[in-house]
VEXDRENTI-60646 format. One record per residue (C-alpha): residue number from 1; chain; x, y, z. Coordinates in Angstrom, 2 decimals. Layout:
% VEXDRENTI-60646
resi=NUM	chain=A	X=X	Y=Y	Z=Z;
...
//
This chain:
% VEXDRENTI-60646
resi=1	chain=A	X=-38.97	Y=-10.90	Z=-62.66;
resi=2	chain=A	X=-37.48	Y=-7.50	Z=-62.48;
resi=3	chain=A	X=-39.36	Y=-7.12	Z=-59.07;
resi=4	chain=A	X=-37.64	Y=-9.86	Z=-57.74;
resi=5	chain=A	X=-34.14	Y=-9.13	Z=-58.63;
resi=6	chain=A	X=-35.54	Y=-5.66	Z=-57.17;
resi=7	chain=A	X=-36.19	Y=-7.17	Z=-53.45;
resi=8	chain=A	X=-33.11	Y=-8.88	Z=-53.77;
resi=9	chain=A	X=-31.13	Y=-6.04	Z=-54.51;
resi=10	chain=A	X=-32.53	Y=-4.19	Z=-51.52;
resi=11	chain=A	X=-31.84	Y=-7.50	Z=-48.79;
resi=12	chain=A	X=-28.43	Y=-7.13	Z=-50.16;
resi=13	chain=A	X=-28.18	Y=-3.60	Z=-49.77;
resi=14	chain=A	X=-30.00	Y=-3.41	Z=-45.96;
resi=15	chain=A	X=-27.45	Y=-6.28	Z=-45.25;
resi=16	chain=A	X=-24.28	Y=-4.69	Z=-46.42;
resi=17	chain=A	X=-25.22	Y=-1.43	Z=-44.26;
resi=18	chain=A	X=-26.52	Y=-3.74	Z=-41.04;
resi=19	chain=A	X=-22.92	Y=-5.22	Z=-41.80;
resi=20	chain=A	X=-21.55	Y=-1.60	Z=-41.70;
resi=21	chain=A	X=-23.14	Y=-0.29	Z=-38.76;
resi=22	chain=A	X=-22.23	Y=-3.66	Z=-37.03;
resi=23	chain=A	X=-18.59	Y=-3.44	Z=-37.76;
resi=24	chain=A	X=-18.48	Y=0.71	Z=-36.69;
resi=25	chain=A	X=-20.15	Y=-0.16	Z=-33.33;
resi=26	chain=A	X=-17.89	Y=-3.60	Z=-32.80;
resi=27	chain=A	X=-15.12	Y=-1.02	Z=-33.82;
resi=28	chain=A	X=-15.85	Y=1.91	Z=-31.33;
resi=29	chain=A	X=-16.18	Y=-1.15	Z=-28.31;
resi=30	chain=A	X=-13.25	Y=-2.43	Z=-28.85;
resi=31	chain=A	X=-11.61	Y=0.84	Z=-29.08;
resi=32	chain=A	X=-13.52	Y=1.74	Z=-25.98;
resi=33	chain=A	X=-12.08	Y=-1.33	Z=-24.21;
resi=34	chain=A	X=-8.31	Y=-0.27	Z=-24.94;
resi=35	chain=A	X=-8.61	Y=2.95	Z=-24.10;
resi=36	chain=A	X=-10.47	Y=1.30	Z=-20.96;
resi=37	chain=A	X=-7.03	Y=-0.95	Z=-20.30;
resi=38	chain=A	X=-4.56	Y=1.71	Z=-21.25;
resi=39	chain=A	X=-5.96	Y=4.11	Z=-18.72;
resi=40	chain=A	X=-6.54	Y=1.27	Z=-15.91;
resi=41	chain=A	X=-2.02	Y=0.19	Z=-17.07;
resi=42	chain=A	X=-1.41	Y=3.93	Z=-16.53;
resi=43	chain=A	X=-3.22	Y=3.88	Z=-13.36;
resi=44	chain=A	X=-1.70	Y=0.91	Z=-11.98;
resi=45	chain=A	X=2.32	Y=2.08	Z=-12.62;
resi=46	chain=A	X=0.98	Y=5.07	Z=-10.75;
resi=47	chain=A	X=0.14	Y=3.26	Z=-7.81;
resi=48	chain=A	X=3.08	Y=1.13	Z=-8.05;
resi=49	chain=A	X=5.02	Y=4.19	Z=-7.85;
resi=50	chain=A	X=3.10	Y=4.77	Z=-4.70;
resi=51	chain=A	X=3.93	Y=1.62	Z=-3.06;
resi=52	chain=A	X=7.58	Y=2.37	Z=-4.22;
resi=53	chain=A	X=6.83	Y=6.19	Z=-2.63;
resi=54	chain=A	X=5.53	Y=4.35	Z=0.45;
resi=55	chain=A	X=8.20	Y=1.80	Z=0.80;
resi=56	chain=A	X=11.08	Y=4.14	Z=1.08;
resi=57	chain=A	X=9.00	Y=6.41	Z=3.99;
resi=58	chain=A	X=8.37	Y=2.89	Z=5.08;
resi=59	chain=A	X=11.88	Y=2.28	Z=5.28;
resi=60	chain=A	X=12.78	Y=6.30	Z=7.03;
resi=61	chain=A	X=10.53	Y=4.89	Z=9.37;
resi=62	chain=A	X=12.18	Y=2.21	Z=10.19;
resi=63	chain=A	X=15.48	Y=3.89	Z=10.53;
resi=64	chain=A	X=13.43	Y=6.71	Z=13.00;
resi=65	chain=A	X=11.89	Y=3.42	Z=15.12;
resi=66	chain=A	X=15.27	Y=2.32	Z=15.70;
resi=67	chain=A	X=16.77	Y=5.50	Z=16.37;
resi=68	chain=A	X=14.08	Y=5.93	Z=19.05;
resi=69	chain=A	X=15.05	Y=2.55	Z=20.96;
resi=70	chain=A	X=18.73	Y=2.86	Z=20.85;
resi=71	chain=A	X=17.69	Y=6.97	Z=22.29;
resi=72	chain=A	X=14.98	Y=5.13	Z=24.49;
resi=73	chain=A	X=18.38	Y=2.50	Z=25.63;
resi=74	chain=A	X=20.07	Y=5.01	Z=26.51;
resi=75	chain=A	X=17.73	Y=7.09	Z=28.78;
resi=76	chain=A	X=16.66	Y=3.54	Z=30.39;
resi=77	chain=A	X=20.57	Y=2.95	Z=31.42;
resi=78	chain=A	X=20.69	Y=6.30	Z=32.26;
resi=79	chain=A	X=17.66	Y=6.23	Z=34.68;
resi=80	chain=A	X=19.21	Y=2.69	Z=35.97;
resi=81	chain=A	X=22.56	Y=4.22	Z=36.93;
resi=82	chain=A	X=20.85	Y=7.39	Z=38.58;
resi=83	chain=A	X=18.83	Y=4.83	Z=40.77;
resi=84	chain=A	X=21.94	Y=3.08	Z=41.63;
resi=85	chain=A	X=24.05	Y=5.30	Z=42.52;
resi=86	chain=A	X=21.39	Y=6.95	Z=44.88;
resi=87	chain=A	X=21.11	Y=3.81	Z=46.47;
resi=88	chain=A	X=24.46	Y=2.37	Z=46.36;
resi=89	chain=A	X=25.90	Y=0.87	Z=49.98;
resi=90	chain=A	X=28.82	Y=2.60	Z=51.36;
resi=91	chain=A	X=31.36	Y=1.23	Z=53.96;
resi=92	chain=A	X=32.50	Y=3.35	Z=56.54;
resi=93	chain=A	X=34.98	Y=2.18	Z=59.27;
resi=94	chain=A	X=34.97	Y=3.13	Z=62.72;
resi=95	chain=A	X=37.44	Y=2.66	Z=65.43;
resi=96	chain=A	X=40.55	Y=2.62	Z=63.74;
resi=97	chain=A	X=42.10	Y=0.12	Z=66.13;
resi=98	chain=A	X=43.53	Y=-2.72	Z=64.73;
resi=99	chain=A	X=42.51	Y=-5.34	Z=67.01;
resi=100	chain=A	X=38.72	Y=-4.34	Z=67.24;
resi=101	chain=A	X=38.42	Y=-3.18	Z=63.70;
resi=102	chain=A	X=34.45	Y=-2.90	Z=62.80;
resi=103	chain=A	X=32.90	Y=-1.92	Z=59.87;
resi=104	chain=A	X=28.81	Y=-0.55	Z=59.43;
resi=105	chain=A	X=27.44	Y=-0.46	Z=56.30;
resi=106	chain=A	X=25.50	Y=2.53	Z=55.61;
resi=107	chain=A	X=22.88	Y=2.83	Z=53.16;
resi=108	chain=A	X=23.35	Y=5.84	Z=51.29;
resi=109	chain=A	X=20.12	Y=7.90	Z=51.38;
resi=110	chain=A	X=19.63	Y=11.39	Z=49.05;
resi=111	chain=A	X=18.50	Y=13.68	Z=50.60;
resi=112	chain=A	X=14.98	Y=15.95	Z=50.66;
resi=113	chain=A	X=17.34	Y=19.22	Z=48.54;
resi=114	chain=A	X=18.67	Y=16.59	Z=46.44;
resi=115	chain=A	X=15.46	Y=15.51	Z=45.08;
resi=116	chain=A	X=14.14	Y=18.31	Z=44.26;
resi=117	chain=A	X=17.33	Y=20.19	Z=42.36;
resi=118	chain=A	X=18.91	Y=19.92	Z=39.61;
resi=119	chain=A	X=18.92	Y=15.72	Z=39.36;
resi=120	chain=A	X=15.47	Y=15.39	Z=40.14;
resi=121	chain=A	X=14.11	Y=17.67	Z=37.16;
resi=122	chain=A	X=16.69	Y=16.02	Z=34.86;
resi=123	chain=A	X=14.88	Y=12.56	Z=35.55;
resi=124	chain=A	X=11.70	Y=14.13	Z=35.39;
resi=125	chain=A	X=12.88	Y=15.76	Z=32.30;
resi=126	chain=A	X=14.26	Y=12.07	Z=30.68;
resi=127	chain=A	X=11.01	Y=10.22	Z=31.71;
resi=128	chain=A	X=8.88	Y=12.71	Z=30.16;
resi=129	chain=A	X=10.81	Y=12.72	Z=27.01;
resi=130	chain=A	X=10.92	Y=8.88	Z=26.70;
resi=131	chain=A	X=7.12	Y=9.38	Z=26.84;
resi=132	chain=A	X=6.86	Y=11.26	Z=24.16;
resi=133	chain=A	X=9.12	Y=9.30	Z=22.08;
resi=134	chain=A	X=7.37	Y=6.11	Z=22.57;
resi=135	chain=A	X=3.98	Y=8.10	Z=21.45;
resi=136	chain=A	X=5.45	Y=9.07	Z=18.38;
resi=137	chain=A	X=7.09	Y=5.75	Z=18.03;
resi=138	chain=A	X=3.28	Y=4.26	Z=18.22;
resi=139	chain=A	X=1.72	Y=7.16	Z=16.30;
resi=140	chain=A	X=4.18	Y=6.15	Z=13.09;
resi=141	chain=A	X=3.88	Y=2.67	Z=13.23;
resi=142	chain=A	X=0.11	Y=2.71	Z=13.37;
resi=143	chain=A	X=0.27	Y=5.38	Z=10.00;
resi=144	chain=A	X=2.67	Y=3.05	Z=8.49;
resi=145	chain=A	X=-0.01	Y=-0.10	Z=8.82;
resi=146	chain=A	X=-2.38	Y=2.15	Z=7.45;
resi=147	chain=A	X=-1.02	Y=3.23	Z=4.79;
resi=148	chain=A	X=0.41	Y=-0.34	Z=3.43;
resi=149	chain=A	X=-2.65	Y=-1.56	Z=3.93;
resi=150	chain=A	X=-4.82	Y=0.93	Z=1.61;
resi=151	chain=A	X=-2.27	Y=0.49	Z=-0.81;
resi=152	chain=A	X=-2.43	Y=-3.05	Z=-0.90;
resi=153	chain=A	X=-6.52	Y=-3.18	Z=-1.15;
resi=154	chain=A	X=-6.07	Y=-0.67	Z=-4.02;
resi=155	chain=A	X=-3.39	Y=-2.58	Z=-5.62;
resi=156	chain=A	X=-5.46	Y=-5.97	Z=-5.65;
resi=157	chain=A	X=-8.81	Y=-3.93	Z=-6.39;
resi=158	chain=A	X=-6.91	Y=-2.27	Z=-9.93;
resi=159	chain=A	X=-5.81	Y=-5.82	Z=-10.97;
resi=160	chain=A	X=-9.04	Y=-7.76	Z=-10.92;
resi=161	chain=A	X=-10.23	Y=-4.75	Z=-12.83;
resi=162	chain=A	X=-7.84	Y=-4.42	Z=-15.44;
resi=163	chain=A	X=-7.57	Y=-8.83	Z=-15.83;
resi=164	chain=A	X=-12.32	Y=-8.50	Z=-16.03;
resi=165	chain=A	X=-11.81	Y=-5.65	Z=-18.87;
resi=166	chain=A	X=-8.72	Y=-8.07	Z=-20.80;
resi=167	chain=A	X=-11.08	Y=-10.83	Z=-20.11;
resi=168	chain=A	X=-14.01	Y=-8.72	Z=-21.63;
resi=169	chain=A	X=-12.32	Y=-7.87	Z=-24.98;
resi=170	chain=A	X=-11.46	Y=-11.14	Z=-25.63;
resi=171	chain=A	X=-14.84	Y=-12.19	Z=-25.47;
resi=172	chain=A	X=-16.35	Y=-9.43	Z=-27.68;
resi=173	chain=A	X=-12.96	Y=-9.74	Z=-30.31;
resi=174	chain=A	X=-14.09	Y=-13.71	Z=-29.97;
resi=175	chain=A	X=-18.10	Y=-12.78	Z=-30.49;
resi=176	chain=A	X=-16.92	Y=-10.16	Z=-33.42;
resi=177	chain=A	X=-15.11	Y=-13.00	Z=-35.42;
resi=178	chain=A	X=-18.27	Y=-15.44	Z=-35.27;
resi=179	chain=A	X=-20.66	Y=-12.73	Z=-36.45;
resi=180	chain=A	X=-18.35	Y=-11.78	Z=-39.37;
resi=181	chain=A	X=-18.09	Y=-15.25	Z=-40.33;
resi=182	chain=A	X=-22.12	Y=-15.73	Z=-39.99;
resi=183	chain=A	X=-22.50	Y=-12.21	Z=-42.24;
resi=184	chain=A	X=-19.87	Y=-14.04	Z=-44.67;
resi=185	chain=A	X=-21.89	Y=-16.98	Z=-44.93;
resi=186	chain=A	X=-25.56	Y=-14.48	Z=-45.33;
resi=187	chain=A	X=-23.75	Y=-12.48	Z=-48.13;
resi=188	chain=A	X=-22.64	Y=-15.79	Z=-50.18;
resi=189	chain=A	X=-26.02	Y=-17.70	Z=-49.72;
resi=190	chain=A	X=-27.40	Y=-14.26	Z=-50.95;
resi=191	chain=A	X=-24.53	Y=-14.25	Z=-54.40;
resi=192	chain=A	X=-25.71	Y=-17.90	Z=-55.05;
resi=193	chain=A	X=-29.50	Y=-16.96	Z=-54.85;
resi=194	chain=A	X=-28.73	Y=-13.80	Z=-57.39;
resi=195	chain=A	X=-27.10	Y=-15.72	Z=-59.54;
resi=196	chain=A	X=-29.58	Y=-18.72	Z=-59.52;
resi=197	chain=A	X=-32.35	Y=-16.53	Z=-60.40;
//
C-alpha cells in the first residue's frame, strides 16, 4: 500500500514539473512572439515615415518637373519667334509713282555672318540646354518610379508579416488554453484517484 501511494506521489510530482516546464516554454514563445510584433510595429512606422520622406521629395519633384516645362515653354517660344522673325516677309515698294504703284515682296533671308554670330550660338546654346533639361526631367521621373515602387513592395511585404506572426500567437495563446485545461483535467483525475485509494 505505501508503494502505491509512493508511485502516485511521483506521477503527481513528474506531472506538476512537465506542467512547469510546459508553461515556462509556452511563456518564453509567446514572449518571443511580442517581441517578434513589437519590433516588426516599430519597423513598419519606420517605413511609413519613409513613404512620408518619399512623398514630400515626390512632391519637390513635381514642383522641379513643372518648373522644367514652363523653362522648356519658354525656350520653345523663344526658338519659334527667332525662326520667325528670320523668315518673316517684308514689303518693299518701288516706283513711287502713284499711278503705277508696285509692290515685291521680299523674303527676308539672314545672312552667312548672321548665322554664325552672336544669334546663332545663343540658339545653339538654348537647344542644348533644353536637352539637358529634358534628361534630367527623365532621369527624376524614372528615380521617382523607382523609389515608390520599392517602397510599396516593402510596405505590403512588412504587413503580411506582421498580420502571419498576430495570426501565429493566436493560435499558440488558443493551443496554450486547451493544454492547460487538459493538464487541469490530468491533475483532478489524479486528486480523485489519491483520494480513492
Amino acid at each position: 500500500m505505501k508503494n502505491h501511494l509512493i508511485l502516485i506521489t511521483t506521477k503527481k510530482d513528474e506531472t506538476i514539473l512537465r506542467n512547469f516546464y510546459s508553461s515556462n516554454s509556452r511563456m518564453a514563445t509567446k514572449s518571443q512572439l511580442v517581441e517578434t510584433v513589437e519590433f516588426l510595429e516599430n519597423q513598419n512606422e519606420q517605413l511609413l515615415d519613409q513613404v512620408e520622406r518619399l512623398e514630400g521629395i515626390r512632391g519637390a519633384l513635381e514642383e522641379k518637373v513643372s518648373a522644367y516645362r514652363d523653362r522648356l515653354k519658354e525656350l520653345t517660344v523663344r526658338l519659334e519667334e527667332f525662326h520667325v522673325s528670320s523668315t518673316e516677309k517684308e514689303v518693299v515698294y518701288y516706283n513711287k509713282d502713284n499711278l503705277e504703284r508696285r509692290r515685291f515682296v521680299l523674303q527676308r533671308r539672314p545672312s552667312t555672318e548672321c548665322l554664325a554670330s552672336e544669334e546663332q550660338a545663343a540658339i545653339d546654346y538654348l537647344e542644348e540646354k533644353y536637352a539637358r533639361l529634358l534628361e534630367h526631367y527623365m532621369y527624376e521621373r524614372e528615380k521617382n518610379e523607382r523609389l515608390t515602387k520599392g517602397v510599396s513592395k516593402n510596405n505590403e511585404s512588412t504587413v503580411l508579416e506582421l498580420f502571419t506572426k498576430a495570426e501565429a500567437a493566436d493560435t499558440l495563446l488558443k493551443a496554450a488554453t486547451v493544454s492547460r485545461k487538459m493538464i487541469q483535467r490530468a491533475e483532478e483525475h489524479a486528486r480523485q484517484i489519491e483520494s480513492n485509494v
